[in-house]
C-alpha positions as CSV (number, residue, x, y, z in Angstrom):
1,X,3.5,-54.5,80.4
2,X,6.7,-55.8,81.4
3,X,7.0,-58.1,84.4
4,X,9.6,-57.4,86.7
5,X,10.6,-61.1,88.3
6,X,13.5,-62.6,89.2
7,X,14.9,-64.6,86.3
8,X,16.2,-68.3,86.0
9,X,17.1,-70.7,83.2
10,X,15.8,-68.7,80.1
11,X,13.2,-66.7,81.7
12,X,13.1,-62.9,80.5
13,X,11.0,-60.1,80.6
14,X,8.8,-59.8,78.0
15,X,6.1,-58.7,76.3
16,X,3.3,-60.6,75.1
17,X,0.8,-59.0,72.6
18,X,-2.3,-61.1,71.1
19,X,-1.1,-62.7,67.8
20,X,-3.4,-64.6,65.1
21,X,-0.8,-67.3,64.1
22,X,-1.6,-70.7,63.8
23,X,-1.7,-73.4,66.0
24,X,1.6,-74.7,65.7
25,X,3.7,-71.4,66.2
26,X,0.9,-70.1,68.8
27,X,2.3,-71.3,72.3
28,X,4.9,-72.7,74.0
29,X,6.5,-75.8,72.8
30,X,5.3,-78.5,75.0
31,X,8.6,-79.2,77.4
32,X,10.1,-82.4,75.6
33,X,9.9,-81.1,72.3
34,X,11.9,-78.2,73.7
35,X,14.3,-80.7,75.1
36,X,14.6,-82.4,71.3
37,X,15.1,-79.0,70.0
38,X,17.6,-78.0,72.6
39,X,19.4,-81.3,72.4
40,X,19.6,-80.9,68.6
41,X,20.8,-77.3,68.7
42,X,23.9,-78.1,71.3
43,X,25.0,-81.2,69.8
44,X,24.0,-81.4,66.3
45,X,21.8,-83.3,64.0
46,X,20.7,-86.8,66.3
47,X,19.2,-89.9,65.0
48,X,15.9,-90.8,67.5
49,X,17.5,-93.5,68.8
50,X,20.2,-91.5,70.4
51,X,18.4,-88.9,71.4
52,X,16.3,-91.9,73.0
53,X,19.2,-92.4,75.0
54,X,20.4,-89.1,76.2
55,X,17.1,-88.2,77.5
56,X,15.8,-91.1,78.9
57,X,12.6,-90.9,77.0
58,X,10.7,-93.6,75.1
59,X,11.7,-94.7,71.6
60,X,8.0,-94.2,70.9
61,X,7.8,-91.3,72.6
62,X,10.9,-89.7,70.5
63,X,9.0,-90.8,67.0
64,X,5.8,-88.7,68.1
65,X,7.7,-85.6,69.2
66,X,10.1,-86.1,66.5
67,X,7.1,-85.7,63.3
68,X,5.5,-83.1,64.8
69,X,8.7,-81.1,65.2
70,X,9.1,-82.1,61.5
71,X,5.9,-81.7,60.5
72,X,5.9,-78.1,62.4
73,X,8.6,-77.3,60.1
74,X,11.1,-77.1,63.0
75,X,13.2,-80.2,61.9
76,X,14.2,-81.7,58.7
77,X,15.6,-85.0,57.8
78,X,19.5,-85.5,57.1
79,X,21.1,-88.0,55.0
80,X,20.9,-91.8,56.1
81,X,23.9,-93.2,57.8
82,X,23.8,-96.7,56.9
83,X,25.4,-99.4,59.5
84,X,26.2,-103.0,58.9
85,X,22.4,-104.4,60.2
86,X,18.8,-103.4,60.4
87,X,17.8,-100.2,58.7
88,X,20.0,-97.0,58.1
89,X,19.7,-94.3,61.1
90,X,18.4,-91.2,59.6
91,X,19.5,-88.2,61.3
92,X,17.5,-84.7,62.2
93,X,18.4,-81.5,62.3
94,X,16.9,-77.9,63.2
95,X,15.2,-76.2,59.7
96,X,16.3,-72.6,58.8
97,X,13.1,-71.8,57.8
98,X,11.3,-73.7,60.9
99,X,11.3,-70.0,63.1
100,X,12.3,-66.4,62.3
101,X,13.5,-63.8,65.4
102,X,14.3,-60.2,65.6
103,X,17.1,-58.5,67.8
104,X,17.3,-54.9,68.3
105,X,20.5,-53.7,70.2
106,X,20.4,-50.0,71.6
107,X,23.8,-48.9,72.3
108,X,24.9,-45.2,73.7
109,X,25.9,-44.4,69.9
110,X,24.1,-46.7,67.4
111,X,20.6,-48.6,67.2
112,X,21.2,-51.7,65.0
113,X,18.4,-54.7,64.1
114,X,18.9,-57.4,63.1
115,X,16.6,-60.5,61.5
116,X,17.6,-64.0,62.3
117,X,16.7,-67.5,61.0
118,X,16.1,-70.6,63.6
119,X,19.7,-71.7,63.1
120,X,20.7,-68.2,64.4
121,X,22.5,-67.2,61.2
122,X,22.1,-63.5,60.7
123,X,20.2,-63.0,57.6
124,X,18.9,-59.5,57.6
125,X,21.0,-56.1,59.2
126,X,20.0,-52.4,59.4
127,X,21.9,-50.2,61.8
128,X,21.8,-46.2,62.5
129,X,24.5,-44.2,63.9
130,X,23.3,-41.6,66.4
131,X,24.6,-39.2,68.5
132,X,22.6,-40.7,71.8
133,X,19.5,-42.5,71.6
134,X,15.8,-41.3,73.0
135,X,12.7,-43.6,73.2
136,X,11.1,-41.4,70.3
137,X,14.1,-42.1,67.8
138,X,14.6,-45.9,69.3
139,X,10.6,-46.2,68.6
140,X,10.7,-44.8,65.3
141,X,13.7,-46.8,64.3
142,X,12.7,-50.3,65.8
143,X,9.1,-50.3,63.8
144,X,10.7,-49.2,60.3
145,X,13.5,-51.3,60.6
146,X,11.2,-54.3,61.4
147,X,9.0,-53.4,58.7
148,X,12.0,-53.6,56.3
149,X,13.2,-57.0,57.7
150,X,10.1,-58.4,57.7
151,X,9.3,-57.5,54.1
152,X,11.8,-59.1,52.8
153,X,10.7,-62.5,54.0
154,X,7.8,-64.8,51.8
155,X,4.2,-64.6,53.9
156,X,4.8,-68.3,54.7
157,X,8.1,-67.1,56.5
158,X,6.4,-64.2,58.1
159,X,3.8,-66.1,59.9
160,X,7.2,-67.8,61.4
161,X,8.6,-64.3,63.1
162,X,8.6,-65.6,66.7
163,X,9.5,-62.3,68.8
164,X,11.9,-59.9,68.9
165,X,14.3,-59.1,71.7
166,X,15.9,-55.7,72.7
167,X,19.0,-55.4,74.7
168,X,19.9,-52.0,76.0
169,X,22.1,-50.6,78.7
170,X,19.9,-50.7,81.9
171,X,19.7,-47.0,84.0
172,X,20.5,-45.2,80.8
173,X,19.8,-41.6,82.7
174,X,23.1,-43.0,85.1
175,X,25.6,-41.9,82.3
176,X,25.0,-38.3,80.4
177,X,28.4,-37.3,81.5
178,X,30.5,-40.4,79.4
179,X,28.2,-39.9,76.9
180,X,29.3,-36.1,76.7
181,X,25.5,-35.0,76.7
182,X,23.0,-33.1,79.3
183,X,21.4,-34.6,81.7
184,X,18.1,-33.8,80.5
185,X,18.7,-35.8,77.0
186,X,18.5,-39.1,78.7
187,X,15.8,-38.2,81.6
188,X,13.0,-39.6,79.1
189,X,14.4,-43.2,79.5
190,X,13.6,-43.0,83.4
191,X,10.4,-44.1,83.2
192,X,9.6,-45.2,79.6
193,X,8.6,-49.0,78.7
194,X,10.9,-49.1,75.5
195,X,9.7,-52.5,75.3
196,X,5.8,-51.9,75.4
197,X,5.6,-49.4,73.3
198,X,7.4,-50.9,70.3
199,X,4.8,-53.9,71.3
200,X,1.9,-52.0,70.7
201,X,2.4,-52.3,66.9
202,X,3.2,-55.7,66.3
203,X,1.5,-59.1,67.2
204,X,4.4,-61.2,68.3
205,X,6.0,-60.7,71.7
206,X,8.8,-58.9,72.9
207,X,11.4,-59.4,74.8
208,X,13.8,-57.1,76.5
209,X,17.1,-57.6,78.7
210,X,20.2,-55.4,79.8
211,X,23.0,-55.4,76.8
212,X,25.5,-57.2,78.6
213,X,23.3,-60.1,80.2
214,X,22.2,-60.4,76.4
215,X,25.3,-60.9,74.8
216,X,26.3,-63.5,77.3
217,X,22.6,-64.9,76.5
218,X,24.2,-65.1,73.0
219,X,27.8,-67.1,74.1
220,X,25.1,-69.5,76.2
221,X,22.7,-70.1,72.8
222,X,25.0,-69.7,69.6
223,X,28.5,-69.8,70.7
224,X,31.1,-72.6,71.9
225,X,29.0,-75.6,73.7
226,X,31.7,-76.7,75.1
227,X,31.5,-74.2,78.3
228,X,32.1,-74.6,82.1
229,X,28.7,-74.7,84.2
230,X,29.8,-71.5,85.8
231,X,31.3,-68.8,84.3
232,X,31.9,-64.6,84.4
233,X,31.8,-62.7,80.9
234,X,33.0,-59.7,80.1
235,X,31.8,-57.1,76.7
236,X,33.2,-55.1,76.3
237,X,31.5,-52.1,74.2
238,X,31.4,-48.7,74.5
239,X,30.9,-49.3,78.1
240,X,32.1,-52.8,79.8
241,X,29.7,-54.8,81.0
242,X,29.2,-58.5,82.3
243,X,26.9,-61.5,83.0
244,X,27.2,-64.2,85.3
245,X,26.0,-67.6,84.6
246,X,25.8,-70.1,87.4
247,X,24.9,-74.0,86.9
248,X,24.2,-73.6,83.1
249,X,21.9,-70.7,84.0
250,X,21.9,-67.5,82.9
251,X,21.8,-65.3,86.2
252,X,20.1,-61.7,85.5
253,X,18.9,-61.2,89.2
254,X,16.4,-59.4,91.0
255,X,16.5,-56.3,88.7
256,X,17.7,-58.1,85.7
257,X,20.8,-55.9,86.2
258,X,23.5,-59.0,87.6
259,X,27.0,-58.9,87.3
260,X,26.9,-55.3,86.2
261,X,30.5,-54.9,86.1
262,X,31.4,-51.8,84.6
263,X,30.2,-50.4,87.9
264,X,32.7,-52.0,90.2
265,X,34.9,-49.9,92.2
266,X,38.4,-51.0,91.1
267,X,40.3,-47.9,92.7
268,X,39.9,-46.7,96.2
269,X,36.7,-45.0,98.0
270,X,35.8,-41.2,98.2
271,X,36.8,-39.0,95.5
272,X,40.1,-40.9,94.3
273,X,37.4,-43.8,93.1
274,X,37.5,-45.3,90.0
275,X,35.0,-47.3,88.1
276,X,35.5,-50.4,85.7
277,X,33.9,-48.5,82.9
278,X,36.6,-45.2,83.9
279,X,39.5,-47.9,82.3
280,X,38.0,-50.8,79.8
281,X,35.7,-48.9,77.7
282,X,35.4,-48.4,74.5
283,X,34.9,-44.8,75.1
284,X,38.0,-44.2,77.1
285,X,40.1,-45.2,73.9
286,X,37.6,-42.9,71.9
287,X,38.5,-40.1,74.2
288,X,41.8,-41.1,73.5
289,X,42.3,-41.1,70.2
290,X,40.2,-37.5,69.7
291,X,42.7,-36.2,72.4
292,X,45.2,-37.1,69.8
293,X,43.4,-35.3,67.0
294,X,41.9,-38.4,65.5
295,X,38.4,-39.6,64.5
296,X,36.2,-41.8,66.7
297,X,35.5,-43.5,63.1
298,X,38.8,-45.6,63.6
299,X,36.6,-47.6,66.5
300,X,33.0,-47.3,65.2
301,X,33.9,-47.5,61.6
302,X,33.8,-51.4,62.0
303,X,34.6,-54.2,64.4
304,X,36.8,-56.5,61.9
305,X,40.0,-54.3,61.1
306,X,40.7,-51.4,63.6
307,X,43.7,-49.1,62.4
308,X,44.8,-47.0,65.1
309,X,48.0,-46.4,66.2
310,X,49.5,-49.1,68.1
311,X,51.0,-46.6,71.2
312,X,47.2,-45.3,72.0
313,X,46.1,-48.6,71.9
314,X,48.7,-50.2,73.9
315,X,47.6,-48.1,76.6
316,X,44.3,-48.5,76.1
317,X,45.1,-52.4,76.4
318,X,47.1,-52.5,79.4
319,X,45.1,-50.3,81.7
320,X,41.8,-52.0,80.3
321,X,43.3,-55.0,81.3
322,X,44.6,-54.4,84.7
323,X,41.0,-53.0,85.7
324,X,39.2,-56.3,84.5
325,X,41.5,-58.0,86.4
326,X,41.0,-56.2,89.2
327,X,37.3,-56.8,88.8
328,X,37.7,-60.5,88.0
329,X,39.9,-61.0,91.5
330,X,37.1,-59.2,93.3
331,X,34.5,-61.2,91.8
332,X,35.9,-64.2,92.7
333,X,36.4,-63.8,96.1
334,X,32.4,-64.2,95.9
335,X,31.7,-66.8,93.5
336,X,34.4,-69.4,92.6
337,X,33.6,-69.9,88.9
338,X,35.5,-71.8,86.5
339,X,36.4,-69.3,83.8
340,X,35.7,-65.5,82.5
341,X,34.9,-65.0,78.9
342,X,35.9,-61.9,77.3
343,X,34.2,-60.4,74.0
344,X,33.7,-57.2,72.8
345,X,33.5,-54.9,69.8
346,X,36.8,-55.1,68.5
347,X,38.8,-57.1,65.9
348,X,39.6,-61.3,66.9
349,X,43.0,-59.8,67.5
350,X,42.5,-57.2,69.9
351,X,40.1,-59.4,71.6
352,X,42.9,-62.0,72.1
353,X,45.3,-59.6,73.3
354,X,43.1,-58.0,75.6
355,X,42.5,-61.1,77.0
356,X,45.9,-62.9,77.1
357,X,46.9,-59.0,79.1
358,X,43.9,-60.0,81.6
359,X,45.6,-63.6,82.1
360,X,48.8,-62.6,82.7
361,X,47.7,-59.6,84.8
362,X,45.9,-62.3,87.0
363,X,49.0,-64.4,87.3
364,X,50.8,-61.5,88.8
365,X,48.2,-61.1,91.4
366,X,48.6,-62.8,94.1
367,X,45.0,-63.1,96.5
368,X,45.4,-65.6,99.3
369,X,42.5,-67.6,99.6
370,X,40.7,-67.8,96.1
371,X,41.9,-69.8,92.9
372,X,41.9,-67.7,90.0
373,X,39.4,-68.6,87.0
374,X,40.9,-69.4,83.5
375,X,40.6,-66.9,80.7
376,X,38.5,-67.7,77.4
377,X,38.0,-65.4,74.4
378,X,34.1,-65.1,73.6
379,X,33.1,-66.7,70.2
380,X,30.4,-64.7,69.3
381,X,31.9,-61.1,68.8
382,X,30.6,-57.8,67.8
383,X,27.2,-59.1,67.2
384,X,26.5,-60.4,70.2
385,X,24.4,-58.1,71.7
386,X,21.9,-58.3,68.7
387,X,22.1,-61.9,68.6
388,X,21.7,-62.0,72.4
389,X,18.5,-59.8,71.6
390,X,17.4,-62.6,69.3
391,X,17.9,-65.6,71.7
392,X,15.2,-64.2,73.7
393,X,12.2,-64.9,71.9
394,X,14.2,-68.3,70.3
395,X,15.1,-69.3,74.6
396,X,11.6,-68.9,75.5
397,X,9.4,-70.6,73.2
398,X,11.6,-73.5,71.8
399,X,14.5,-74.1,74.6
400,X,14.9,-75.4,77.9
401,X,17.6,-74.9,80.8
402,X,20.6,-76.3,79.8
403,X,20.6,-78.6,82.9
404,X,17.8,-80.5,81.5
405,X,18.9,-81.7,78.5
406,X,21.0,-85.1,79.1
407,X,19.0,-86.8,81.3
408,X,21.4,-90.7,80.5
């Protein structure tokens, strides 16, 4: 079943189903050869002798882990970098082939699955539109979708599928009314385990986390390393939503539903009260642009090259905008991070609009008392709630906290 905890450094729920694989992709890497891995995958290929010094372990101790990481298949060597004395430094790096993972995204209109290799290059896609999902058609999809992935890779690589991970917007059964549907259509996600079920046919585990959460889960694994210990981000899909991380950490919280963002008030209380996702959602600019007689297609068609007509989405943009800065001032006043991240599904240049809006939004607020946070784009994009999905499985078995990696 699924283990409702409170979640630090890359702890998740998950799933864990019996599974006949062999002894080197059984278990847990042992913790300093998650620290190598880690180490490796935020700074690039590392000769031992340097990765002797950032952790503070043993030369000897870095040649064991590093040849059975190597002879696990999880690292390979790199070309010699000669020096003027003593022998040349060999480099490692993280194989492609050393681990596959699986991450299924359910969104309010689509169900999309991807297959990843241990690099986290995307190497494997099938997606489904849908009108809403239900756990029967998520089910149904997940299982052939995996199936097709999967079959696709040699056996060798097959016995190297590691997990998968689902993200999916948590309290589904909270939105039939912005999803135009009846109440009654999304009921069956109240109590279904989503995650449990699509475990009972498959012998690797599975992992499961809110959408939002994921995707920053993503900009934490696969995006920019060079990030601010504490920061807010911001997806924007077709709802908003956010994750918080504090100290390098990932915080999900009690429920695994932190920094749930697109619920924030951002207009006044009683019946006049507006909600994040009433402003910066994708779905408020699909309503739009049906209002005006055209198709939802021109958002859902693709994230890479939107062509709708600039005066819907310049409204779109600026009250999107004045709502996330709204929420961003009200979050601050509680936790004093450094920065807010924004991503979304949505062309690099929207993004970077939408954002620069937000900046300059902020900078005509005035709050006494708090300092407000800079303003990054995200680097991950429309993927990265499926590759958030995917970092689950990859987070728990080969990584470590981000706080434990440089220990010089």
């Amino acid at each position: 079943m699924i283990h409702d905890q409170r979640h630090s450094a890359w702890d998740e729920i998950h799933v864990s189903t019996d599974s006949a694989r062999g002894s080197n992709q059984s278990g847990l890497r042992a913790h300093n050869e998650r620290l190598v891995l880690t180490l490796i995958r935020r700074m690039g290929p590392l000769a031992k002798a340097e990765i002797a010094r950032l952790t503070g372990l043993s030369a000897q101790t870095v040649s064991v882990i590093m040849r059975a990481l190597e002879a696990d298949g999880l690292l390979k060597k790199g070309a010699p970098i000669r020096g003027k004395i003593g022998q040349p430094s060999i480099p490692m790096d993280l194989s492609p082939d050393g681990a596959y993972f699986l991450g299924l995204k359910i969104g309010r209109g689509s169900l999309e699955l991807v297959l990843t290799n241990f690099l986290g290059d995307v190497i494997g896609r099938v997606r489904n539109a849908l009108r809403f999902p239900s756990p029967d058609d998520v089910v149904q999809f997940a299982n052939a979708a995996i199936t097709e992935l999967t079959g696709q890779l040699l056996p060798k690589q097959q016995a190297r599928v590691a997990g998968l991970g689902i993200a999916l917007p948590f309290r589904l059964w909270d939105w039939p009314a912005m999803l135009s549907v009846e109440t009654s259509n999304m009921e069956g996600w109240r109590d279904c385990d989503i995650a449990a079920e699509i475990a009972q046919s498959w012998n690797f585990p599975v992992y499961m986390r809110n959408d939002a959460s994921a995707a920053c889960g993503a900009e934490l694994v696969f995006g920019d390393q060079n990030k601010p210990e504490d920061f807010l981000y911001l997806y924007v899909g077709f709802f908003v939503g956010g994750g918080l991380v504090l100290d390098n950490t990932l915080y999900s919280g009690r429920t695994g539903n932190a920094a749930a963002l697109g619920s924030m008030p951002i207009g006044g209380l009683g019946a006049g009260m507006q909600q994040l996702v009433d402003v910066a959602s994708l779905a408020v600019l699909e309503k739009s642009l049906i209002e005006h007689g055209l198709p939802a297609k021109l958002i859902w068609g693709g994230p890479t090259d939107w062509a709708i007509p600039d005066a819907i989405l310049d409204i779109w943009l600026t009250n999107a905008a004045t709502g996330l800065a709204s929420a961003i001032v009200s979050s601050s006043c509680l936790i004093d991070f450094e920065c807010v991240v924004i991503d979304g599904w949505m062309p690099a240049d929207v993004r970077a609009e939408l954002t620069a809006r937000t900046a300059r939004m902020l900078d005509q607020t005035q709050v006494a008392g708090i300092e407000v946070p800079d303003m990054r784009e995200g680097t991950i994009g429309s993927d990265a709630r499926c590759l958030g999905a995917a970092s689950l499985p990859l987070s728990d078995r080969f990584l470590v906290n981000r706080n434990a990696i440089l220990k010089g």
